[in-house]
C-alpha positions, 0 to 999 in steps of 0.5 A, a space after each residue: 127676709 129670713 130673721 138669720 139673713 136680717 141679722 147677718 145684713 144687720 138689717 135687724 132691729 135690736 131690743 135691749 131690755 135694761 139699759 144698766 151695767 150689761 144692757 147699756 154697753 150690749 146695746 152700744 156694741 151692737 149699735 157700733 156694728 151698725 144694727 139699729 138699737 132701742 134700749 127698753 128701761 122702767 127708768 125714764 130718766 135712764 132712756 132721756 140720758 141715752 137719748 140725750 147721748 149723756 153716759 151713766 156707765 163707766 165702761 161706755 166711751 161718752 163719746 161714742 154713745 153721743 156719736 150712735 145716738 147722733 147717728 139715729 143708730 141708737 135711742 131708749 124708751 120707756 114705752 114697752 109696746 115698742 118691743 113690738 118694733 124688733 126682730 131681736 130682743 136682749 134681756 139684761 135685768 137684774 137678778 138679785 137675792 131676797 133676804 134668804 139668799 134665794 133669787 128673785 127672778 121679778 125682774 126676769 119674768 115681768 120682762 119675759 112676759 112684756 117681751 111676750 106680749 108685744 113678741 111677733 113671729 119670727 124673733 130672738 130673745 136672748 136672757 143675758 141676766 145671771 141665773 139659775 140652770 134652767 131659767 130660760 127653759 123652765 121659766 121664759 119658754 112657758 110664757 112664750 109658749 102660752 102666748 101661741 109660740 112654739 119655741 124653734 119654729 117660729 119664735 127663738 129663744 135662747 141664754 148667753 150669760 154677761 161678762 162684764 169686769 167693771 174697770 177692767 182696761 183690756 177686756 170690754 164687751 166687744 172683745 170678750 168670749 161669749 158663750 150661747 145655748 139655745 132652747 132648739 139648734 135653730 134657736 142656737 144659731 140664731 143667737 151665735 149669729 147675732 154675736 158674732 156680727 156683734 164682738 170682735 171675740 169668738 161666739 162658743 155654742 153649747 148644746 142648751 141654755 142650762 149649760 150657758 146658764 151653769 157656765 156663768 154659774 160655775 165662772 163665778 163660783 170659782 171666784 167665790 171660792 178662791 176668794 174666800 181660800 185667800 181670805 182665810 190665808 190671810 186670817 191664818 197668816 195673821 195668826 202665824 205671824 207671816 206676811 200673806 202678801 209675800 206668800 202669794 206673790 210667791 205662789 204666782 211664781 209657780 208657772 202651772 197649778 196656781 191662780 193668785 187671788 188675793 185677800 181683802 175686807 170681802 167680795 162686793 159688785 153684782 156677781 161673786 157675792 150673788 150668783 153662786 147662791 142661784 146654784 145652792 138653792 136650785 141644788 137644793 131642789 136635787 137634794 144637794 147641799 152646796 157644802 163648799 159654795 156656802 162655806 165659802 160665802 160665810 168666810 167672805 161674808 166674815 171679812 168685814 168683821 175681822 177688818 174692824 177687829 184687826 183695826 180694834 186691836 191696833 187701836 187698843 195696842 195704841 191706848 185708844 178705844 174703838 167706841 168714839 174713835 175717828 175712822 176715814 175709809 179710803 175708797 167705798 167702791 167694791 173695787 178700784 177705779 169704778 164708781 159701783 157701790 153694789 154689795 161693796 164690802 166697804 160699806 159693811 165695814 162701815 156698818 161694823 165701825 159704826 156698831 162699835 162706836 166709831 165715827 166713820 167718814 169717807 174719801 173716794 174719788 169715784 164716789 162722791 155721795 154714799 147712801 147711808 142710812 142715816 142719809 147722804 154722805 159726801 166724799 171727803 178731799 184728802 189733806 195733811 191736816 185732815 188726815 192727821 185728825 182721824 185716829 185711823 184710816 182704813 183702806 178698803 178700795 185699791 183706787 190706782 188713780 186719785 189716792 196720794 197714799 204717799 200723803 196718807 202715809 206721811 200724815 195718818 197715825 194709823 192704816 190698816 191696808 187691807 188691798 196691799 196699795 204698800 205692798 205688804 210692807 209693815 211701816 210704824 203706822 202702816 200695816 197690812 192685812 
């Protein structure tokens, strides 16, 4: 039996390489379709959750994961010779930034290379992990090729980039649009295959993998920029003294040429605030300077700043002096209704609380320890008398679920409302952004 009639049947064995926020819920999805699925992660203590049905991801239903693994439909190792077992291998591991804001493709190569030695004739492998245009044939292909592969023939290789939205109620990974390019058109219609038996959503092909790779890259960028032209409404806003809010609610009303984004202490999770950065510095290799991109990322990254100097001037017009001030942050995720702290720009408003002096705690009910550098911190529960003791509250996660912000109102002397949970509406003791 061919690899295209293995995947079609779905008689093929699956290979899902980092069991995180992309990994673990692909591999539930192609489980729930009936294909026998093992999950590869370094982390043994990822691989005994799984195989104990126990869910770590908030956008996997717990039951449905306990009933796949149950089933024999689903199971993890953290024995990497196993990839030997598979006819198709999914590689979904981070790509995060250094220090410069340059990739660090560690983590994609060392899986390649693994999925390379234990690789037979005869196999997909498909990067899902963001990255820059030209990984996968750049990078990946060599390393399967110096194993004695070639490429379309008897080894497919091909990219399709993740869309996770974290929290997000309507659209998950089994009905959102997925995007394959593939190193040969052979390799391109293996892959298209293997989602289409996968999602209840269309599979769009394009003509190699540095398309899908820019279409992730250029999906995100969108958001960064966006982002950042609200962010320096808001500022301007401020400024002019107009309500930022009402405007954009305003905007929306138009029915073509607009797309509402809105302001906020900045932009957090594993994509916006990274991926665009990938395409700054593979441009730089074509002497191209990405002017737009990065100024956008400076705006963003200046939000935290101009929150904790907003709340500053609102404790000064109050007689209170930031430096000793008791500030609580309401909400620390980087975005509501997750419990995902990665890049939250929460925790660097924090940061800035506490450079200034402040004494900083925290409430989240879907985080209830924050790693700090100082150590562990714990989620503090919301009352009238506790909320009265802190000098000001910060909102900085709009949660739709757990948060009494009426309770907040009513008890606090003071929040900055940098999400909009009130509507923009100016109260004594409650002001927006």
């Amino acid at each position: 039996m061919t690899l295209l009639e293995k995947i079609t049947s779905k008689t093929a064995r699956v290979g899902v390489v980092g069991l995180g926020y992309v990994g673990l819920p692909l591999a539930v999805e192609k489980a729930r379709v009936g294909f026998s699925v093992l999950g590869f992660d370094i982390q043994k203590e990822k691989c005994d959750s799984v195989n104990r049905g126990e869910n770590y991801i908030g956008d996997v239903v717990p039951e449905e994961l306990a009933r796949l693994v149950h089933n024999g439909h689903l199971s993890a190792t953290a024995d990497f010779g196993r990839i030997a077992e598979c006819d198709v291998v999914a590689i979904c591991v981070p790509t995060p930034l250094d220090r410069y804001k340059q990739p660090d493709m560690s983590y994609v190569e060392s899986s390649a290379r693994t999925v390379a030695q234990y690789a037979h004739k005869d196999m997909l492998v498909v990067l899902e992990s963001t990255t820059w245009p030209g990984t996968t044939e750049e990078v990946l292909k060599p390393i399967f090729e110096a194993k004695g592969f070639t490429v379309g023939a008897d080894l497919h290789l091909a990219f399709s980039p993740e869309r996770v939205d974290p929290g997000n109620l309507l659209y998950k990974t089994k009905n959102t649009p997925k995007v394959v390019g593939g190193c040969t058109p052979a390799c391109t219609q293996a892959a298209r295959a293997l989602y289409e038996a996968v999602l209840e959503a269309p599979v769009f092909t394009v003509s190699s993998p540095k398309e899908a790779e820019m279409t992730k890259i250029l999906e995100n960028t969108f958001r960064i920029v966006n982002c950042a032209l609200a962010n320096e409404m808001a500022v301007i806003c401020h400024k002019m003294g107009v309500n930022v809010w009402e405007v954009i609610a305003a905007a929306a009303t138009k029915p073509f040429g607009f797309v509402p984004f809105y302001p906020g202490p900045g932009v957090g999770g594993h994509c916006i605030p990274i991926d665009p950065y990938y395409l700054t510095w593979k441009a730089r290799a074509h002497d191209y300077h990405t002017r737009l991109i990065e100024m956008a990322g400076d705006i963003n990254d200046e939000m935290p700043a101009y929150v904790v100097t907003r709340l500053q001037d609102l404790l000064n017009d109050r007689r209170k002096a930031m430096k000793g001030s008791r500030i609580l942050l309401l909400g620390v995720a980087y975005k509501g209704d997750i419990d995902d702290l990665r890049e939250s720009p929460a925790l660097k408003v924090w940061d800035e609380l506490e450079r200034k002096g402040a004494l900083v705690d925290y409430s989240d009910p879907y985080c209830p320890v924050a790693k700090r550098p100082e150590g562990k911190k714990t989620s503090l529960a919301l009352d009238g008398n506790m909320l009265r003791a802190y000098d000001a509250i910060v909102v900085a996660t709009a949660h739709k679920k757990g948060v009494d912000y009426d309770l907040v109102a009513r008890n606090a002397q003071l929040v900055l409302d940098t999400k909009n949970v009130y509507g923009g509406v100016r109260r004594d003791n409650v002001v927006p952004l």
